[in-house]
C-alpha positions as CSV (number, residue, x, y, z in Angstrom):
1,X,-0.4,-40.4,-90.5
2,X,-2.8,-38.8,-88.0
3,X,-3.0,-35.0,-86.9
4,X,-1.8,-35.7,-82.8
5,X,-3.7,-34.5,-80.1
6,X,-1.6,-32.6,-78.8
7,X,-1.4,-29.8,-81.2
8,X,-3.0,-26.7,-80.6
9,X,-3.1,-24.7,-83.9
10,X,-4.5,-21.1,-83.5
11,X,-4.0,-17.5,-84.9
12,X,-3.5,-14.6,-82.3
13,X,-3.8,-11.1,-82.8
14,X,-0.6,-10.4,-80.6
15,X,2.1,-13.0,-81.6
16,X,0.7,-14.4,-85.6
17,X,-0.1,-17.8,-86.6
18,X,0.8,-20.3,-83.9
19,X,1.2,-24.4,-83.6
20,X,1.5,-25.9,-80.4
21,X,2.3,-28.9,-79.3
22,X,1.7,-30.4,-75.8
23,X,4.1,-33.6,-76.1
24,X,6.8,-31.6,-77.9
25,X,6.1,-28.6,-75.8
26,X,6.9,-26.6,-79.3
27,X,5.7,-23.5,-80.4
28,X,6.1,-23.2,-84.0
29,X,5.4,-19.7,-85.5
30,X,3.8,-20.2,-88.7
31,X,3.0,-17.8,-91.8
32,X,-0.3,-17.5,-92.9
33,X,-0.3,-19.6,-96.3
34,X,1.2,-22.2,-94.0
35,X,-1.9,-21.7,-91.1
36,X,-4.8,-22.4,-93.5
37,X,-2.8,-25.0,-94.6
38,X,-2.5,-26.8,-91.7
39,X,-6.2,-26.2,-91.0
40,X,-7.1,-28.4,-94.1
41,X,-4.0,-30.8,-92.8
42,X,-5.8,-31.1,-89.8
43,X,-9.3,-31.7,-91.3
44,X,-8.0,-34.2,-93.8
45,X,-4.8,-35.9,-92.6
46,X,-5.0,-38.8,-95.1
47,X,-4.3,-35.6,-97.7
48,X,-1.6,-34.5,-95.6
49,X,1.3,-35.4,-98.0
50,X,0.0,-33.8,-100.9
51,X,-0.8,-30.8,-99.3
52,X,2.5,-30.1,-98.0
53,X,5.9,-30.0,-99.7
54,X,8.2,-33.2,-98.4
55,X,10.8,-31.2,-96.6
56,X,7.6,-29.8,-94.5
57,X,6.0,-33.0,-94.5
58,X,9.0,-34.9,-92.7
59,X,9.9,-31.5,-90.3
60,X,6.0,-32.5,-89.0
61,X,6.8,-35.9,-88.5
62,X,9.7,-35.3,-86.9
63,X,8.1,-33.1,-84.3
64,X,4.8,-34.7,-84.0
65,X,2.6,-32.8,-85.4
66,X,1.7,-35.8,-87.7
67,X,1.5,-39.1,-85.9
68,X,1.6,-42.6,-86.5
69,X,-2.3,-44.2,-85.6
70,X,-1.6,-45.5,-82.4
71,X,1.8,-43.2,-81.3
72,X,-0.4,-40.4,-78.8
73,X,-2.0,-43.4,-77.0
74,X,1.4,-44.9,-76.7
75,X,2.9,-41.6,-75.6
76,X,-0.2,-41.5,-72.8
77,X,0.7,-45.3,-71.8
78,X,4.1,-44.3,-71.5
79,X,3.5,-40.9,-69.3
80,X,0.8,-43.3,-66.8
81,X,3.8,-45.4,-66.7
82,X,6.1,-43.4,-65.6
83,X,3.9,-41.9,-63.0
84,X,2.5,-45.1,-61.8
85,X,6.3,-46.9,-61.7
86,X,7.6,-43.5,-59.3
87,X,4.6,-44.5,-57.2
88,X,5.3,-47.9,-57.0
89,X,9.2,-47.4,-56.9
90,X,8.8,-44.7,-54.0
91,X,12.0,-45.6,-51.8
92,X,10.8,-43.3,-48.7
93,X,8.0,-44.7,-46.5
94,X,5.1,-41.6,-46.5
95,X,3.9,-40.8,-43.2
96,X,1.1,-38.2,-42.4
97,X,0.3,-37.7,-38.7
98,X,-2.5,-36.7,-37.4
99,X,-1.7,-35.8,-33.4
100,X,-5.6,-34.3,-33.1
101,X,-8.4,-33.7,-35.7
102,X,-9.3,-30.9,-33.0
103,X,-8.7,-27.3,-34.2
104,X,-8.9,-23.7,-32.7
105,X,-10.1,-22.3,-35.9
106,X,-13.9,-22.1,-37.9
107,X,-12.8,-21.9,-41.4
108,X,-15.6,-21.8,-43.8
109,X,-14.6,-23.7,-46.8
110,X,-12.6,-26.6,-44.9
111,X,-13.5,-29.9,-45.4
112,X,-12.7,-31.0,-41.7
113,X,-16.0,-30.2,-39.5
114,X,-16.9,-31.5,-35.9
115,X,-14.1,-34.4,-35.5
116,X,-12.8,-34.9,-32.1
117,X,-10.1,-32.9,-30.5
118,X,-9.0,-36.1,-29.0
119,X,-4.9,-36.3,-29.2
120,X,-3.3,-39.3,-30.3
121,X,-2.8,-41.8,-27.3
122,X,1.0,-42.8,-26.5
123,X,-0.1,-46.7,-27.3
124,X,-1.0,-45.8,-30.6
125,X,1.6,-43.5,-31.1
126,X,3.9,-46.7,-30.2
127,X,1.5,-48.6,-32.9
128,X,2.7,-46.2,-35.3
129,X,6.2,-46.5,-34.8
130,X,5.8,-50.3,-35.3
131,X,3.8,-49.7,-38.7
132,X,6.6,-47.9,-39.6
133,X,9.3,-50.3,-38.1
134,X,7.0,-52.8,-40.8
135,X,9.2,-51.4,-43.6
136,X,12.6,-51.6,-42.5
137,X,13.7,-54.0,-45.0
138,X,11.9,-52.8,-47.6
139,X,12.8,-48.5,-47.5
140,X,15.1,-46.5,-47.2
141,X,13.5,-44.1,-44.5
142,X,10.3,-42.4,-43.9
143,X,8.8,-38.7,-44.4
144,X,6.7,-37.4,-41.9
145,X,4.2,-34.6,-42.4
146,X,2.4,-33.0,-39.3
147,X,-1.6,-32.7,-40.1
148,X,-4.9,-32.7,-38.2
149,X,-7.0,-30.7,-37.3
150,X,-4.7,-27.9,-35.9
151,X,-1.4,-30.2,-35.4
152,X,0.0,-27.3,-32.5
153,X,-2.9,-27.6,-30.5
154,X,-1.6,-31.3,-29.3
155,X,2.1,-30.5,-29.0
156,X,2.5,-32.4,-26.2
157,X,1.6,-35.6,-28.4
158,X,4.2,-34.1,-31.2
159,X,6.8,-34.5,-28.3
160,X,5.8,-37.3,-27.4
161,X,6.2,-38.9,-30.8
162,X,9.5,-37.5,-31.8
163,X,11.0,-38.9,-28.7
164,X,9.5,-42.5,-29.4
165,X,10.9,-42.1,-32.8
166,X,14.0,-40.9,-31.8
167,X,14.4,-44.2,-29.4
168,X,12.5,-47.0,-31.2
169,X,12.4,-46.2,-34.7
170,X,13.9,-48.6,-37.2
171,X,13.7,-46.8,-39.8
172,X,15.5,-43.0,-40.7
173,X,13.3,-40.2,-40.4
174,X,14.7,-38.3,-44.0
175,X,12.0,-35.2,-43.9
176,X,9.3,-33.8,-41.4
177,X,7.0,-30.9,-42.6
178,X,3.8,-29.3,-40.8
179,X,0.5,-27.9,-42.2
180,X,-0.4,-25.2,-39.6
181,X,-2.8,-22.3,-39.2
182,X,0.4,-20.8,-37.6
183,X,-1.5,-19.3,-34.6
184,X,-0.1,-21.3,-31.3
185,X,3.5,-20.7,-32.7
186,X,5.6,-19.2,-30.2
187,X,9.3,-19.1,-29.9
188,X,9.6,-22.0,-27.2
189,X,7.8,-24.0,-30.1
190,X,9.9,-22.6,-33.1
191,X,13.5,-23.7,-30.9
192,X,11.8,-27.1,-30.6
193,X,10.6,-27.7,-34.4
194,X,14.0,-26.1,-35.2
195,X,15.9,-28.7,-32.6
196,X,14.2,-31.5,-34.7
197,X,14.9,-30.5,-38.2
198,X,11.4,-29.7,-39.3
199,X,12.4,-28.8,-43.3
200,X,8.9,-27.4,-43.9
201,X,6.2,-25.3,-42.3
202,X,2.8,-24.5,-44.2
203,X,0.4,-21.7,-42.7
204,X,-1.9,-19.7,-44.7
205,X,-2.7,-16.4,-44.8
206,X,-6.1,-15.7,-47.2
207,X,-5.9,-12.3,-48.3
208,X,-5.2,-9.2,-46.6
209,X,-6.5,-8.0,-43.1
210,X,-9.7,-7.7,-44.2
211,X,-10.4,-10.8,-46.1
212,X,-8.2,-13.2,-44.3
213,X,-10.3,-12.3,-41.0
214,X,-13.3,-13.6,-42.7
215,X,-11.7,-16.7,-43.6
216,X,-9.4,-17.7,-41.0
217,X,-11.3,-17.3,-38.0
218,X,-11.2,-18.3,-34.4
219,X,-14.1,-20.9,-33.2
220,X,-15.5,-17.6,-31.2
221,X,-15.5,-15.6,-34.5
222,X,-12.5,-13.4,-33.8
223,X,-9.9,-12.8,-36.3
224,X,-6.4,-14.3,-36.4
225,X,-4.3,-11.9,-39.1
226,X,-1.8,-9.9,-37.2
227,X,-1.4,-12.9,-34.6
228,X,0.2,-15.3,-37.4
229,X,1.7,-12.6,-39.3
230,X,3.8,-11.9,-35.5
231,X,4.3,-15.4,-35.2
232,X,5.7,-16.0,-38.8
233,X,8.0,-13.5,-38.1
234,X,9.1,-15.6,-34.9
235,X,9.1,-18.6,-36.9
236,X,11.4,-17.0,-39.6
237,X,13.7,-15.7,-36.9
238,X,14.2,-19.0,-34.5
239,X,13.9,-21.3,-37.2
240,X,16.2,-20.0,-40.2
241,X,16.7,-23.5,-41.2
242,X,13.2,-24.8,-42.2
243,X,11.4,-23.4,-45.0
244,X,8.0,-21.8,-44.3
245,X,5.5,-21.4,-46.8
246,X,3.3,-19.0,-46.6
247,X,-0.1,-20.0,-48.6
248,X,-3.3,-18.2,-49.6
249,X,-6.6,-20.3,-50.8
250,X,-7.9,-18.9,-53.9
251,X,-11.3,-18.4,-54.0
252,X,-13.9,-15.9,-55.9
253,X,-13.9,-14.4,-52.9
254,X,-10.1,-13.3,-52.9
255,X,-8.7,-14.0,-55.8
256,X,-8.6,-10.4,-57.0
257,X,-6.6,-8.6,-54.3
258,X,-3.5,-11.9,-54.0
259,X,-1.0,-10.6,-56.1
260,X,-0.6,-7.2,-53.9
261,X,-0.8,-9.4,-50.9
262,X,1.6,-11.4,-52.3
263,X,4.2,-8.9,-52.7
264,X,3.8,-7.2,-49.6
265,X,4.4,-10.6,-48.0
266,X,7.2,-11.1,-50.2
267,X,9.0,-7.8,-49.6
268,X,8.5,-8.5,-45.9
269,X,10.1,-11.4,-45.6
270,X,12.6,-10.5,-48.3
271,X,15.8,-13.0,-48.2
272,X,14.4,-14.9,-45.9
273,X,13.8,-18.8,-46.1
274,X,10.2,-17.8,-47.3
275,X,8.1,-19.2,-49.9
276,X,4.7,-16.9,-50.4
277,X,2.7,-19.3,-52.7
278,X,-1.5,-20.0,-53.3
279,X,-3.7,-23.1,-54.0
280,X,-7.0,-23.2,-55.2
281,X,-10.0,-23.9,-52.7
282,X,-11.0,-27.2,-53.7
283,X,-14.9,-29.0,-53.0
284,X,-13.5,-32.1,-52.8
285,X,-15.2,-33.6,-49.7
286,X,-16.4,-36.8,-50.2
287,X,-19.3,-36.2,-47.5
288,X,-20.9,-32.6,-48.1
289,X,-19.5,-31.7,-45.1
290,X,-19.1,-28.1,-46.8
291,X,-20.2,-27.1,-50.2
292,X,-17.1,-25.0,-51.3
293,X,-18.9,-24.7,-55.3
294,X,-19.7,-20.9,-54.3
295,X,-16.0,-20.0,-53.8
296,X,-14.5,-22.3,-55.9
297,X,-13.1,-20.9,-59.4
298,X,-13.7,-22.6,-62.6
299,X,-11.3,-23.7,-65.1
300,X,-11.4,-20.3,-67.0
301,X,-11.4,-18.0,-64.0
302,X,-8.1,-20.3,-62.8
303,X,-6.6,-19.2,-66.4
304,X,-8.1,-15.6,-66.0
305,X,-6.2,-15.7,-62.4
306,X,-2.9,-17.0,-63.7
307,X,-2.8,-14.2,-66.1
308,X,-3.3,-11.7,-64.1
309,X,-0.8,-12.8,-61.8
310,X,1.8,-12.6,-64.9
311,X,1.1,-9.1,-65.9
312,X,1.4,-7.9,-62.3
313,X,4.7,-9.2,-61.8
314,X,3.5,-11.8,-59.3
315,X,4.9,-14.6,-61.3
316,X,7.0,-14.5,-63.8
317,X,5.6,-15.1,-67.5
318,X,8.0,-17.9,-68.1
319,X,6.3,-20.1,-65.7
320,X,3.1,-19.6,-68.0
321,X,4.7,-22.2,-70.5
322,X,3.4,-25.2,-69.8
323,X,5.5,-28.3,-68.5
324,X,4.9,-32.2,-68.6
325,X,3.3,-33.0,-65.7
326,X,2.9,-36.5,-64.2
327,X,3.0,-35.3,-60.4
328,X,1.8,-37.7,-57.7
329,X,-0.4,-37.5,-55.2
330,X,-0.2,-39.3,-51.5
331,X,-3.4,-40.9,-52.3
332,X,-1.6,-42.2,-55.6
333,X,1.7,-43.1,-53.9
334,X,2.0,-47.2,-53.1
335,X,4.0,-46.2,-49.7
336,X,2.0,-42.7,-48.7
337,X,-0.8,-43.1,-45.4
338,X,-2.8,-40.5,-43.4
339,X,-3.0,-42.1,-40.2
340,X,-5.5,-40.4,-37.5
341,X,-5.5,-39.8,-33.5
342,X,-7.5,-43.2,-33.6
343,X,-5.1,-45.3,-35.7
344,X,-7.0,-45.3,-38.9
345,X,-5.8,-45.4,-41.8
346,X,-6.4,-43.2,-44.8
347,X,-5.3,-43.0,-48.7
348,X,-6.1,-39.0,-48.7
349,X,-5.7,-35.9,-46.3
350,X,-9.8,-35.2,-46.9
351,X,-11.2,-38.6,-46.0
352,X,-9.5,-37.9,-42.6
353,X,-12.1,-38.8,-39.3
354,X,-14.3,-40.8,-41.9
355,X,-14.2,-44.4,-41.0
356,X,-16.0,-45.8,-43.6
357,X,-13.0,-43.9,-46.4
358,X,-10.4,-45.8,-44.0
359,X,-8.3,-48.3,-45.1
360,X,-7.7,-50.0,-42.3
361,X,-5.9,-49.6,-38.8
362,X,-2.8,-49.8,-36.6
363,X,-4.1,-53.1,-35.0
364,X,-5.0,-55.3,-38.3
365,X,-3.3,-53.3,-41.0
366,X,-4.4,-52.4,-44.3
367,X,-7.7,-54.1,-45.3
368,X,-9.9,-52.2,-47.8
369,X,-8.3,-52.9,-51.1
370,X,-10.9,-51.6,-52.9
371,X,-10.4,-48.0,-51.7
372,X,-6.3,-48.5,-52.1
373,X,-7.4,-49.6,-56.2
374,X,-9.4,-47.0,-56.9
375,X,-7.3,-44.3,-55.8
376,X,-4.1,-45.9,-57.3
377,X,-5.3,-47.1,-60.3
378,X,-9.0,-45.7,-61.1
379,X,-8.5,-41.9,-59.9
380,X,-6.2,-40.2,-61.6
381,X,-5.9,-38.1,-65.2
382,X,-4.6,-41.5,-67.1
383,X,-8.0,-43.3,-65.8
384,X,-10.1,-41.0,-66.6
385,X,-12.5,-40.9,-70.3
386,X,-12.4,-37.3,-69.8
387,X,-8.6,-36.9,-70.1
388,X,-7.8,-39.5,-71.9
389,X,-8.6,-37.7,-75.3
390,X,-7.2,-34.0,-74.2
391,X,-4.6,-32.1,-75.9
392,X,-3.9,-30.8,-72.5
393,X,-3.0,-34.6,-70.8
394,X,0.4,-34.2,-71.1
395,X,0.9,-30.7,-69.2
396,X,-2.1,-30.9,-67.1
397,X,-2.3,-31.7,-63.3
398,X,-5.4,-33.9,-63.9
399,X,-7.1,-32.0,-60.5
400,X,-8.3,-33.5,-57.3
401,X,-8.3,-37.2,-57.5
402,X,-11.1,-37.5,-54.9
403,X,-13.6,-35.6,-57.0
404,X,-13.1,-38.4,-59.8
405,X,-14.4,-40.6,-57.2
406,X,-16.6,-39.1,-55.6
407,X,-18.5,-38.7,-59.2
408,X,-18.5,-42.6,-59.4
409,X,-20.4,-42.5,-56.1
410,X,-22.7,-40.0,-56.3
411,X,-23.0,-38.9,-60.3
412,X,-22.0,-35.1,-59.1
413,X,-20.2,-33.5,-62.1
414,X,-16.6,-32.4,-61.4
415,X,-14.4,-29.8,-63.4
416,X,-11.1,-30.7,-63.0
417,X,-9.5,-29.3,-66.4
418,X,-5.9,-27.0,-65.7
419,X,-6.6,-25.2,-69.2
420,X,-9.1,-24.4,-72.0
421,X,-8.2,-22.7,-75.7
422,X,-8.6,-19.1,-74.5
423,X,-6.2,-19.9,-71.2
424,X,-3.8,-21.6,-73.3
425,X,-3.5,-18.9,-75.7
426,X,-3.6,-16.1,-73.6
427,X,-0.6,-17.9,-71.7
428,X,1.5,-18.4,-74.7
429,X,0.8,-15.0,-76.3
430,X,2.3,-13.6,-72.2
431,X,4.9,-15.7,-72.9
432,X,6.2,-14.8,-76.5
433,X,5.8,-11.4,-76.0
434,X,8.3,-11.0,-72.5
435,X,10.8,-14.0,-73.7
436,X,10.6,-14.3,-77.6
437,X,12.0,-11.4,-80.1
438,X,9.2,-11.7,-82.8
């Protein structure tokens, strides 16, 4: 028997002498006798049966603690697996529209910069109903997720394309969503998302007044906070039936002031069909377009944030435990395309408006295989040498799959790791002390 990978075997000053394990997602409070001798176990596991009793010996076996040689690259085979047969498996046809790659906005860190504000033609509109038309046989229905550029500032062409959907679509539409910057909405706009069932509406807010009009600014510099907070609160009002999430970027440059921004936003929108949520600003461009490594937090200030948002009641300290993650990605999903005003076609939301990262086109279909490959297959957690040998695999999102790949091209190091020791500790020490009597 082998020590796994996946334990984590570490003594706090807050919660004892502590064994976790990733697979298992166990956390086994040990005494101390039974600490240093696990620290010899898991120098020596060949001595693993004389050092502990046979009742302890098989209770570590059971919970795999102490593997068989090959059984954590099994378990790792059979979590790829998984992920890779949902991809494969996905009964919904993936659509991400593009109407414009035009936007009224300057953001700083956004990977988009000087595409055309061109809207989407009603021929290749029509081309894209026939792409989708391509898998009637074959899915169920089809999702359909408003991008761009600034998707509101061609709502014509959004009309335009529910209406050929409505009439010549073969296929279901099962779920539309939006990514918006939220500052065109108006209530004429919100009655005619509502009218088409739009389940989902993303808009950002970055951080209060202050911070957010630094950020998420007009093209003539001018600041756009209490116009999208107005219009959210129009949004929320004529369209009570699609969720809106209201998302800040986390960045060095905010990161500090988000959990009071987040309850203020929360509290404001109380009982309403509001989700206040962040992400992380990513430099994940595969053209340095913008170099977001200034403002983008490393793996121990993501650990440091998460933390913080625990003890200030922002999230709650159960969601610190960790959870098996095999999560996909569009770029990952078999039946998920980014399709642009132009009809090309894309594996990933950044490679948008860069022809050579397209994967073909409305007229001749899907062509570059070797881009469709290397996503599916070659850019994820389970493909990468990195992973492959973490503790963390199991639990960990494995990061931005384009930053894998855009180290194979250029040799630029990436840090894409969810945890580290100190996080992970830190987390379960949060953790025990508001949901386990000790």
């Amino acid at each position: 028997m082998k020590w796994s990978q996946f334990n984590f075997l570490f003594h706090s000053d807050k919660i004892g002498y502590c064994l976790h394990n990733t697979r298992m997602l166990s956390l086994i409070n040990l005494d101390k006798d039974s600490y240093e001798t696990l620290c010899l176990v898991e120098k020596h596991p060949d001595k693993a049966e004389a050092l502990l009793d046979e009742d302890t010996y098989k209770y570590f076996v059971k919970n795999k603690v102490l593997v068989k040689e090959y059984e954590d690259k099994d378990y790792i085979n059979k979590l790829s697996y998984t992920k890779r047969y949902a991809c494969a498996e996905e009964s919904k046809l993936g659509i991400v529209l593009c109407p414009t790659l035009g936007c009224n906005f300057a953001c700083p860190y956004c990977y988009e910069d000087k595409l055309s504000s061109k809207p989407m033609s009603v021929e290749n509109q029509m081309k894209v109903i026939d792409f989708i038309n391509m898998y009637k046989d074959k899915k169920k229905g089809f999702t359909l997720n408003w991008h761009g550029g600034e998707p509101l500032s061609s709502f014509k062409t959004i009309k335009q394309f529910y209406d050929l959907v409505e009439k010549y679509s073969e296929l279901p539409l099962l779920h539309s969503s939006m990514v918006s910057n939220g500052y065109l909405l108006n209530q004429e706009i919100c009655e005619y998302l509502e009218s088409k069932k739009l389940n989902y509406l993303q808009i950002t807010i970055d951080g209060n007044r202050v911070t957010h009009n630094k950020t998420r600014i007009l093209k003539n510099g001018e600041g756009t906070f209490d116009q999208i907070i107005h219009n959210i609160d129009i949004a929320v009002e004529y369209m009570p039936n699609c969720t809106i999430g209201v998302r800040t970027n986390i960045g060095i440059h905010n990161k500090d002031e988000y959990s009071k921004i987040y309850k203020v936003l929360s509290e404001r929108w109380k009982n309403k069909n509001v989700n206040v949520y962040y992400a992380f600003i990513l430099n994940n461009s595969i053209e340095e377009k913008k170099d977001n490594s200034s403002v983008e937090l490393s793996t121990r200030e993501k650990c440091d944030f998460l933390l913080s948002l625990a003890k200030e009641g922002a999230i709650s300290s159960s969601n610190l435990f960790p959870k098996v993650d095999c999560n996909s990605c569009t770029c990952t999903d078999m039946a998920a395309y980014v399709i642009d005003p132009n009809g090309y076609i894309y594996k990933c939301w950044a490679d948008v408006g860069i022809k050579g990262r397209a994967i073909g086109n409305l007229d001749e279909g899907l062509k570059n295989f070797d881009i469709i490959s290397e996503f599916v297959l070659g850019s994820d957690k389970f493909s990468d040498p990195k992973c492959s040998n973490c503790k963390y695999i199991p639990i960990c999102d494995g990061g931005c799959n384009l930053y894998r790949i855009k180290a194979k091209k250029t040799g630029s190091p990436y840090e894409v790791c969810q945890y580290d020791d100190q996080g992970m500790q830190a987390f379960l020490e949060e953790f025990t002390l508001n949901n386990i009597k000790l």
